[in-house]
N, C-alpha and C positions, 0 to 999 in steps of 0.2 A: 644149457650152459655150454660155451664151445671148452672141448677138452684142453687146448692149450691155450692160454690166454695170461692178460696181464689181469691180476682178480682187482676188483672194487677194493677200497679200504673198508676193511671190517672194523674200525671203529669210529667215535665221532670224532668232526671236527674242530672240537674244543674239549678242553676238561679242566675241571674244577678247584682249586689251590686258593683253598682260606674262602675268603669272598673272591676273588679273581676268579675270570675268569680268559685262561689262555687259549689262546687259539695255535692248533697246529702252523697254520700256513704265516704268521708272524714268526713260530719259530724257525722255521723254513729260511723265513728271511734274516734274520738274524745271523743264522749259519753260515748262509751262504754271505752275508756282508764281513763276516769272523777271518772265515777263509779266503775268501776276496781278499782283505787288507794285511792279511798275514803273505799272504804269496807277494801284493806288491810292497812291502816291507823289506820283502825279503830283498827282491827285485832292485830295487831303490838304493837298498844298504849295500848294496854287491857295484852301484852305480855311484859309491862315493857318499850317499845321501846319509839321510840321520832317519832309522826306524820310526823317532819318535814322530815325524813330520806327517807319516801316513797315518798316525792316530788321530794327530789334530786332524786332519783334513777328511776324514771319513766322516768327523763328525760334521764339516761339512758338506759332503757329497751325501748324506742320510736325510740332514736335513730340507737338502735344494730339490733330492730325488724327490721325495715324498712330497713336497708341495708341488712339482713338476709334474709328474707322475697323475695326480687326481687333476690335476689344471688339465692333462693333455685326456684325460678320461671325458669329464665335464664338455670340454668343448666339443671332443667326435663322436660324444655318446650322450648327448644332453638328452636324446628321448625317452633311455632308459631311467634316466634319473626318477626318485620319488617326487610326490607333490608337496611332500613336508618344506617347511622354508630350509631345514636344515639339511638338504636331501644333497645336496653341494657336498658338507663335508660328512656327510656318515661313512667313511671309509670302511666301516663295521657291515657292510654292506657287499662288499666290491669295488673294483672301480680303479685301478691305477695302470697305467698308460707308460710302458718301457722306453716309447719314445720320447714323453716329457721327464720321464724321470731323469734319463742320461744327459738328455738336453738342460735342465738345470740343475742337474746335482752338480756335472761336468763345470757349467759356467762358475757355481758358487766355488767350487776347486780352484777354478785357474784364479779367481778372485783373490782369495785367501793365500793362495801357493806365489802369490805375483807380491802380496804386501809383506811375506816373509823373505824374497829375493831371492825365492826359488824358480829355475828355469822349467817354465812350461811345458814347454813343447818334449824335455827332455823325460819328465814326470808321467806325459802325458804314455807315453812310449815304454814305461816302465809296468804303471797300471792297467795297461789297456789286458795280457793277458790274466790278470786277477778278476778284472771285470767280468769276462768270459765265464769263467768257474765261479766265482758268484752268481752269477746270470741264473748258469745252469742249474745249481743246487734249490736257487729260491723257485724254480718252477716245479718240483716236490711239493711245493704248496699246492700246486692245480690238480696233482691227483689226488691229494689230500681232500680238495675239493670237487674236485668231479666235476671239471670246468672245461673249458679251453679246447675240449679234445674234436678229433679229426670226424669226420665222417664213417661211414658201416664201412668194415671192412671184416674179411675171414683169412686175413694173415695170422700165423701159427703166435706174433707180440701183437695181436689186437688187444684192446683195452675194453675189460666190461665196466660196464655203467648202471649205477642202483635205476631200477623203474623210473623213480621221483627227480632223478637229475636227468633224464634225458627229453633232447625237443621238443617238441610239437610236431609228431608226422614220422617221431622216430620209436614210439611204443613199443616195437615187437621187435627192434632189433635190439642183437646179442650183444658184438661188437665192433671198437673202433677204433679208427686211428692214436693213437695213444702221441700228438704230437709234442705234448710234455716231454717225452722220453726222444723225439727228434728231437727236439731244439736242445738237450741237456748234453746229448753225446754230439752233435755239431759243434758250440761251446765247447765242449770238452779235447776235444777236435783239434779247432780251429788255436783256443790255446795253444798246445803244444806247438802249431805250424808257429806260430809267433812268437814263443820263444826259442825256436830253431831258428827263425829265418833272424831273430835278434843276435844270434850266438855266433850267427854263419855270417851276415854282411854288415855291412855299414849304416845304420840306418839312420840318416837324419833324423833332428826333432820330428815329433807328428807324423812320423812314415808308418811306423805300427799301428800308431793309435786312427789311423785314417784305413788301414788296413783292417782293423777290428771291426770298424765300422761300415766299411762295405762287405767283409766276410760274413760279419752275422747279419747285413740285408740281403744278401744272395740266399742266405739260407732263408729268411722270411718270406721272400717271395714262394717261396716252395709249400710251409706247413700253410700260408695262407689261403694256397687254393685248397685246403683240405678240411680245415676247419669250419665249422658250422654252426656256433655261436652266434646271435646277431651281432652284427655290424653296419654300419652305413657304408653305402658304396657309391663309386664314380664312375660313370661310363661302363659299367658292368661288371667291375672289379671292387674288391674293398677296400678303403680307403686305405689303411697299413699296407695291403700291395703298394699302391701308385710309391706311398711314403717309401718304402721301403728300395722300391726301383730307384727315385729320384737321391736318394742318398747314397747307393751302391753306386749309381751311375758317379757321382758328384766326389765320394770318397775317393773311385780310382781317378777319379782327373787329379784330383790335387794331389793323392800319393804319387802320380810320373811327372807331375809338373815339381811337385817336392824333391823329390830326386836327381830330375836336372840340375837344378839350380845347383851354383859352385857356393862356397863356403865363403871366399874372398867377396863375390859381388849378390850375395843374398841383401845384406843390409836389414836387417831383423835385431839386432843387436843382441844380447846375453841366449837369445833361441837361435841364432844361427846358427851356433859354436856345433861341431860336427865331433869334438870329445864325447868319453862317455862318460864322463861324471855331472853333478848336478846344477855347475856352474852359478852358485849364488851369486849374487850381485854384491863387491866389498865382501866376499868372503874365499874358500877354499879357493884354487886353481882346479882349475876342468882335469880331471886324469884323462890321461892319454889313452885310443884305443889298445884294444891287447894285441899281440903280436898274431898274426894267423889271420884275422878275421879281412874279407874281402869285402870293399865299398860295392855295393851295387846301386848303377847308376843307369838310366835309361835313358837308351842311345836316341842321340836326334832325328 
């Protein structure tokens, strides 16, 4: 056993309640969905907005994630799948994909958040650091499970791993990269930068929330060369790198191209508005920004 390390979970992965039976890494998620929607509550109501708006809408972003999420597993990992017909949905299994999840939880959001006349892009910008710290909390699940993790390593935070969860070709080794515990303090990280850099400049609709999304692909690019789970790859890399690149890339263009743009000749309508309140459509007046806080704008 290496004398400093991060230890195995010394108990199981599920435990037993009546006939139910719950599993740790759903609690995980739970948690971290709890305090995800508490933060942009928080966030939202400080933004003019109504608490009650990010209840509804969690329950849609739960629901859009979770079907995104196994759709994006399905598709870039269809060989893993069982032979059962029902091997699609046994989520009881494994199986869900961070980039389908965001990708249609997010959509089901702006859906739902657009029919109640709430401004998007403004929302969008409020919950991106909750997302973050949800993110990070629900990957507790993976050490729960003894998933996910990085390659052999003999750093003093390496992660051991029970015999029966590790690779094929990895038997004798101790420990490893514990990338769970990367991506949760990146997350946890990257939050804070983003509600600084919210507090400190001007940030148009969608400028955070396009910043969240290229900040946690830059750190993806990183745990991904470490990890050694299977994957399918492209050109010599795995597929979540290329993904991970092309949205990091894609995210900072549209944040300086977002930025440029003036307020007068965006032409976006109710998302243009450069206030920080939640600019319902036929309802509240947008509040004013606060005194102090400085636009940043990227020079031509």
């Amino acid at each position: 056993m290496l004398t400093l390390a991060i230890p195995a979970p010394d108990f199981s992965r599920a435990f037993a309640l009546g006939p139910l039976e719950i599993r740790w890494y759903a609690i995980t998620m739970l948690l971290g969905i709890t305090i995800g929607a508490w933060i942009s509550a928080r966030r939202w109501k400080a933004q003019g907005g109504e608490a009650d708006d990010i209840l509804e809408l969690t329950l849609w972003a739960v629901g859009g994630g979770l079907v995104g999420a196994r759709l994006w597993h399905v598709i870039t990992s269809y060989d893993q799948l069982g032979d059962e017909w029902y091997a699609v949905f046994n989520i009881r299994s494994g199986g869900l994909g961070i980039w389908g999840g965001v990708a249609v939880g997010s959509l089901a959001v702006a859906w739902a958040a657009r029919r109640k006349g709430i401004n998007v892009g403004k929302l969008a910008n409020a919950v991106a650091p909750g997302l973050l710290i949800g993110q990070g909390i629900g990957r507790l699940g993976n050490y729960i499970n003894q998933e996910l993790f990085g390659g052999p390593t003999d750093l003093p935070w390496a992660l051991e791993v029970d015999p029966r969860f590790r690779p094929l070709g990895y038997a004798e080794t101790t420990g490893f990269h514990p990338t769970f515990l990367y991506e949760m303090l990146w997350n946890f990280a990257l939050a804070g930068v983003l509600i600084w850099l919210g507090s400190r400049f001007m940030m148009r609709p969608w400028s955070l929330f396009a910043l969240y999304v290229a900040g946690y692909s830059l750190g993806r690019l990183f745990w991904e060369q470490l990890r050694i789970d299977p994957s399918n790859e492209f050109l010599g890399q795995r597929v979540n790198f290329w993904v991970a690149l092309v949205l990091m890339l894609g995210a900072l263009a549209f944040f300086v191209w977002n930025q440029r743009r003036t307020a007068s000749g965006s032409g976006d309508g109710p998302d243009a508005d450069d206030s920080g309140g939640p600019s319902r459509r036929g309802g509240r007046r947008p509040v004013k920004a606060k005194g102090g806080r400085v636009r940043l704008a990227i020079s031509r």
